[in-house]
Each structure stands twice: as structure tokens, then as C-alpha cells.
C-alpha positions in Angstrom: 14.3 -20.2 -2.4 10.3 -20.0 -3.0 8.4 -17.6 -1.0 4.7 -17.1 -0.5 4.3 -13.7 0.2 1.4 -11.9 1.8 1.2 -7.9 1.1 -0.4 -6.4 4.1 -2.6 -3.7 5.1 -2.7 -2.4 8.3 -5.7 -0.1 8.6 -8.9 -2.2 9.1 -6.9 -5.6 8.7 -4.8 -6.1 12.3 -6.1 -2.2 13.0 -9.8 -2.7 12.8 -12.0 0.5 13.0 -13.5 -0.7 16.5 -10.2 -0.4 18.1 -9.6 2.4 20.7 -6.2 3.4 20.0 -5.6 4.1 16.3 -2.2 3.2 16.4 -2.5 -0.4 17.8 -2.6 -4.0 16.6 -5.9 -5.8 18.1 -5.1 -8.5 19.6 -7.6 -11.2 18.0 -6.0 -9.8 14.7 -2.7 -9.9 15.8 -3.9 -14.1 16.8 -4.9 -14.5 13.2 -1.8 -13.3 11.6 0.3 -15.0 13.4 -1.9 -18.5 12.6 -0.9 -17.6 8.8 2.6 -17.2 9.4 3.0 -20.5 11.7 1.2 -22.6 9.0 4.4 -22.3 6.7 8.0 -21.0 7.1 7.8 -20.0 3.4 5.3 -17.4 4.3 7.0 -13.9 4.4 5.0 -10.3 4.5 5.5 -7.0 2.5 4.1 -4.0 4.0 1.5 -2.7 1.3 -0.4 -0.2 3.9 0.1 3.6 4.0 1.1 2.9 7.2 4.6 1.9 5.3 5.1 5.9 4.1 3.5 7.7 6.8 6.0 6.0 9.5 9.6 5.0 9.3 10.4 1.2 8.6 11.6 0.7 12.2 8.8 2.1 13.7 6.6 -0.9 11.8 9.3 -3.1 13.1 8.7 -2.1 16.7 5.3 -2.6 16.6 5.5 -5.9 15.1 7.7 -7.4 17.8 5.5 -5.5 20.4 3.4 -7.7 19.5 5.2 -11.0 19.1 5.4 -11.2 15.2 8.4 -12.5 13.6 10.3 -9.5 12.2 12.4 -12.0 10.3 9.2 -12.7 8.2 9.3 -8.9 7.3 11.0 -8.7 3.9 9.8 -5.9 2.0 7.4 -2.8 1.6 6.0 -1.8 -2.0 6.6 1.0 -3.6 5.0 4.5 -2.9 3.8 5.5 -6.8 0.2 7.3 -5.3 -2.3 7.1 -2.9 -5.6 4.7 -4.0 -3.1 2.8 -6.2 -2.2 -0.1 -4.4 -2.8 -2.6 -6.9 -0.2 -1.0 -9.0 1.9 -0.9 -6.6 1.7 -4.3 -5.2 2.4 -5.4 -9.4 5.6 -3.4 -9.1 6.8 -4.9 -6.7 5.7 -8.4 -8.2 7.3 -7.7 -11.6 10.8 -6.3 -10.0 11.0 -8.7 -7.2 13.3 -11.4 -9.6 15.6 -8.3 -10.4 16.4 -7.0 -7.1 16.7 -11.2 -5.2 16.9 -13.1 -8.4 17.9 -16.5 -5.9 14.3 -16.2 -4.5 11.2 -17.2 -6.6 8.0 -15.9 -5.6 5.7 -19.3 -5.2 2.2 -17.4 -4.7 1.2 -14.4 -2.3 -2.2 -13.2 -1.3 -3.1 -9.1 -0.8 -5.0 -8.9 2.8 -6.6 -5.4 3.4 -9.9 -3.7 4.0 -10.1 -2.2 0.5 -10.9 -4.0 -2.7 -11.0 -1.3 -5.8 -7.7 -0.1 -5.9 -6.4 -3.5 -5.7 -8.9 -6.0 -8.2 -7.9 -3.9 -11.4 -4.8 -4.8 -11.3 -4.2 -8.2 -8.7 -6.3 -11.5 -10.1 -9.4 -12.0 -7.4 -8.3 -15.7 -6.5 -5.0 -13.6 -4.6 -6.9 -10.8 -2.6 -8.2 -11.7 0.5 -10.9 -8.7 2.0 -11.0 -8.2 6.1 -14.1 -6.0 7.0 -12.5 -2.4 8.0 -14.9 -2.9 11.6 -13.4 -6.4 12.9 -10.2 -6.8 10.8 -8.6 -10.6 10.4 -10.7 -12.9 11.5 -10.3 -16.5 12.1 -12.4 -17.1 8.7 -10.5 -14.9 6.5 -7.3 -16.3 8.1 -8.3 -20.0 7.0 -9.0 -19.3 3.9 -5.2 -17.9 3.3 -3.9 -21.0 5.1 -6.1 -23.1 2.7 -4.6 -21.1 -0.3 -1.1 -21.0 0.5 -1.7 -24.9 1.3 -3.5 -25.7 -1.9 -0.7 -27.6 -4.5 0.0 -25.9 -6.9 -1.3 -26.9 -10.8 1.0 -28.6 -13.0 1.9 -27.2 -16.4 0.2 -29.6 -18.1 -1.9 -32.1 -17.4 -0.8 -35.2 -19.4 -3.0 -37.4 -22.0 -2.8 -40.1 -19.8 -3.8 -38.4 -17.0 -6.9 -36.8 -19.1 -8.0 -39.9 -20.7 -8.3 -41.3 -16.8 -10.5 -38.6 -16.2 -12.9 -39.0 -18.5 -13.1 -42.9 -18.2 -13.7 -42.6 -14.7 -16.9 -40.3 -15.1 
């Protein structure tokens, strides 16, 4: 089975820094996310916040169907190696995904959070998707995941036919 996956921050993504209550989806967020995950049944989430160590998994879970999230999309959370190393973290999980579900293939996945250092030294820029930390997932960063997950993906190869097309057309 292919899977598009989306590792997911909490803190300043669906929890923007406006919000009241610190321990609370906000609701426009919430709207956005769930646009993502209605735009393809292949797209599944893995928790990447700190959120994911500083809770226990069905705590998460509550507050996702609190707010009327598929928990069935949940699959995963990465790996605790240190604080500030997300990117690594997020590559762990990426490199021993095929061990631990060999019959699933990972298709493409995107990185949504608030915080782009830890994560651009180690995740290529094309995946990672920044919310600003004061209004979280908004309706533009939301379209451009749909548009990436939508995007076909690039053959192996283009052929000589193909190329020689190309270049007679222009």
C-alpha cells in the first residue's frame, strides 16, 4: 500500500500562539487539517511534535477525535532521539519505516510545523511546509500540501522520444 504521510507539529501549527488555552486545537486549524486529509485517503499523519513525549499517545488520540479528526489516519509518532532534533528524527523514522511495515511504501510526505532549523538540515525543502507560530495552518499553507501530495509523481526516466518531442516543440 503507498502512503503519503504528513509529520505533524502541534505547537504553532493547529495550536497557534494566539490561542487562549494552550492545550487546544483552534478551530480554523483544525478546518485546514482536515481539508489535507479529505483531499486523499492515502494521506496518513505521524506525530513529530513534543507534544508526542510530553503526553501519552491516547491523550493525542482524545484530542484528535475531540475535534473530529480521523484517528484512523493516525499511524505513527517519531522517535524521541533529543529536543531541537526533529529533522533527525523525522529521517529515522523515514529510513526504518520499510523495516518495521515492509507491505506499505511510503509515496511522499510533507513536515508541517512552526520551526524550520532543526528540520531543513536534514528533510529536502520541497517536503517542509512552515505555519507561522501566531496563526498556525492556514488555508494557503493547506493548499499548497494538497497541490504537493496531488502533483504526479516524476518518472524514472524520461524517454528519448519523449525528449526529442521536447525540444522540437520549442
Amino acid at each position: 500500500m503507498l502512503l503519503d504521510v504528513i509529520f505533524l507539529d502541534i505547537d504553532g501549527v493547529l495550536n497557534p500562539v494566539q490561542t487562549k488555552h494552550p492545550y487546544v486545537f483552534a478551530p480554523d486549524c483544525v478546518q485546514q487539517l482536515r481539508r489535507i486529509l479529505n483531499a486523499s485517503p492515502q494521506i496518513h499523519v505521524v506525530m513529530s511534535t513534543s507534544w508526542r513525549t510530553g503526553f501519552p499517545f491516547f491523550a493525542l488520540g482524545w484530542l484528535w477525535r475531540q475535534n473530529e479528526l480521523p484517528l484512523q489516519r493516525v499511524i505513527a509518532r517519531t522517535p524521541d532521539i533529543q529536543l531541537e532534533r526533529r529533522g533527525e528524527e523525522i529521517r529515522k523514522w523515514l529510513d526504518d519505516a520499510p523495516k518495521l511495515a515492509p507491505q506499505h511504501k511510503i509515496r511522499r510526505y510533507v513536515v508541517l510545523d512552526d520551526e524550520l532549523e532543526p528540520i531543513l538540515a536534514v528533510i529536502p525543502g520541497k517536503a517542509v511546509f512552515i505555519c507561522d507560530p501566531c496563526h498556525g495552518l492556514t488555508s494557503d499553507v493547506a493548499d499548497r500540501v494538497i497541490r504537493h501530495f496531488a502533483f504526479p509523481e516524476p518518472s524514472a526516466k524520461p524517454s528519448k522520444q519523449r525528449k526529442t518531442a521536447k525540444l522540437t516543440q520549442n
